[in-house]
C-alpha positions as CSV (number, residue, x, y, z in Angstrom):
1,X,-19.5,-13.6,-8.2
2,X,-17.2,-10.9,-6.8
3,X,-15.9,-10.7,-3.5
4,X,-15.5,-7.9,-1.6
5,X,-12.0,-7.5,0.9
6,X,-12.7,-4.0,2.2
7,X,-15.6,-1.6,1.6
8,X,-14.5,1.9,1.8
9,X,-16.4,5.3,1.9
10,X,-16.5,7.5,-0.7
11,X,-18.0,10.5,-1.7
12,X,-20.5,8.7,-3.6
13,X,-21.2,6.0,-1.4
14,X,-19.4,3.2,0.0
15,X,-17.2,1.1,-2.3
16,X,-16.1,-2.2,-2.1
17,X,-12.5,-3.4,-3.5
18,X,-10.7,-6.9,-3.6
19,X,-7.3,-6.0,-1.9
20,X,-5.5,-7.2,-4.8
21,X,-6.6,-4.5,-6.8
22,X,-5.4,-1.8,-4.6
23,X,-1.8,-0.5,-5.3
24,X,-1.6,2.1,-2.2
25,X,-3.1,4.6,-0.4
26,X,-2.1,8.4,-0.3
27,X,-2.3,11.1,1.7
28,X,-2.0,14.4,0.7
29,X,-2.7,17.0,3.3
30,X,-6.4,16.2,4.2
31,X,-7.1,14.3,1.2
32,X,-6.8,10.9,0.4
33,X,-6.7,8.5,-2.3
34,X,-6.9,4.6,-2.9
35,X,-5.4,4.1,-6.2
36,X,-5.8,0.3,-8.1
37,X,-3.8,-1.3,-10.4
38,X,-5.8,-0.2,-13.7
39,X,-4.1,3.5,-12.1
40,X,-8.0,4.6,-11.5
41,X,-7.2,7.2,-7.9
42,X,-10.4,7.5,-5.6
43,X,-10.8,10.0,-3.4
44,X,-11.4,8.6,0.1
45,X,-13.7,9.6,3.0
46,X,-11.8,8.1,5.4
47,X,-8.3,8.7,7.2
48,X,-5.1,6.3,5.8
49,X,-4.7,6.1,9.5
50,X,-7.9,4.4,9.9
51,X,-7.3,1.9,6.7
52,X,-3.8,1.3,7.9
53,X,-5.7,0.1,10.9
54,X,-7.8,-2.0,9.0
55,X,-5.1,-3.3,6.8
56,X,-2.0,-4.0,9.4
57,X,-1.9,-7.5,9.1
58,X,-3.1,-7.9,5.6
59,X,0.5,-7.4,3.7
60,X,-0.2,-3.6,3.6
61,X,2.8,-1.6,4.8
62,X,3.0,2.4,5.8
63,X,6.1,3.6,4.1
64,X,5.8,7.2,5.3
65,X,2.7,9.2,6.6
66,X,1.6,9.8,3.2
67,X,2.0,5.9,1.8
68,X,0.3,2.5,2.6
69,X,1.4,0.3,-0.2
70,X,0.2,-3.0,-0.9
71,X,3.1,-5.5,-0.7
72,X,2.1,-7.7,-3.2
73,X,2.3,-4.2,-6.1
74,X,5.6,-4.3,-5.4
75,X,7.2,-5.3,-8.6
76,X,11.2,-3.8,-7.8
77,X,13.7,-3.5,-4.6
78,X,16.3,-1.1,-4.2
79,X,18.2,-2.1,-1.2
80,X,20.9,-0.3,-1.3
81,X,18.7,3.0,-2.1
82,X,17.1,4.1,1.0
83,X,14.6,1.0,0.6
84,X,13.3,2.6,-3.0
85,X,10.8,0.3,-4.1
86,X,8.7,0.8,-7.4
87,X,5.4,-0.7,-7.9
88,X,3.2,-1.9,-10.7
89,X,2.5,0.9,-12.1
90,X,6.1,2.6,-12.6
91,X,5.3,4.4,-8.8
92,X,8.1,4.9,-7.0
93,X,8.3,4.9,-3.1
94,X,11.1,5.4,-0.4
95,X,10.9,3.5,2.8
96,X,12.7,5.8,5.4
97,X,16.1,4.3,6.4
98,X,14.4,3.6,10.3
99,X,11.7,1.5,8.5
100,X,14.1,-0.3,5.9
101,X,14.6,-3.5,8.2
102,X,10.8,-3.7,9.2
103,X,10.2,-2.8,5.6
104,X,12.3,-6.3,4.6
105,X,10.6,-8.2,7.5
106,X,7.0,-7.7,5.6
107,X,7.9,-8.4,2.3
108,X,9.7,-11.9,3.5
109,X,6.0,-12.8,5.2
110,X,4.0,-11.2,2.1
111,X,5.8,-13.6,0.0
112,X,7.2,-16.5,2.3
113,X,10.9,-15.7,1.0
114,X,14.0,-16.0,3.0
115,X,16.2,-12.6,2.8
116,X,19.3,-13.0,0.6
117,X,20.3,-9.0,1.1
């Protein structure tokens, strides 16, 4: 039996997605997408500015207006690159240099590491 983390609305109805599935969310002008880790994108009926809400303290993290990327996707770490990160699926993200330390903060409590960088 499945479990359910977060049910979101969708044009066809609500749908219901285990967090660990979900790489990010995107928003592109008044659109936006949830996309998973088998790269399927869904379009969302819902605000990333609501989900973030939703998703704060669950080791989501807003990179820019248009990004809230699952921690746990992250499979890469560019430090020294304006906080580029790349995900499971090859996606690459920038953290904005403001963010970088808050960025480094999260992924330390996402996966209980001490920073070396």
């Amino acid at each position: 039996m499945t479990t359910f983390n977060i049910y979101l609305p969708t044009k066809n109805g609500k749908i219901g997605v285990e967090l660990k599935h979900i790489l990010y969310f995107e928003s592109l002008g008044d659109t936006n997408f949830m996309v998973l880790n088998n790269d399927e994108k869904i379009e969302l009926l819902m605000a990333v500015d609501e989900i973030e809400q939703l998703l704060c303290y669950r080791g989501f993290f807003r990179f820019t207006q248009n990004y809230l990327v699952n921690l746990k996707a992250v499979q890469l770490i560019f430090p020294g690159d304006a906080s580029k990160v790349v995900l499971e699926n090859g996606k690459e993200i920038f953290a904005p240099q403001s963010r970088r330390e808050e960025l480094f903060r999260e992924l330390e409590k996402v996966y209980q590491v001490h920073a070396t960088i």
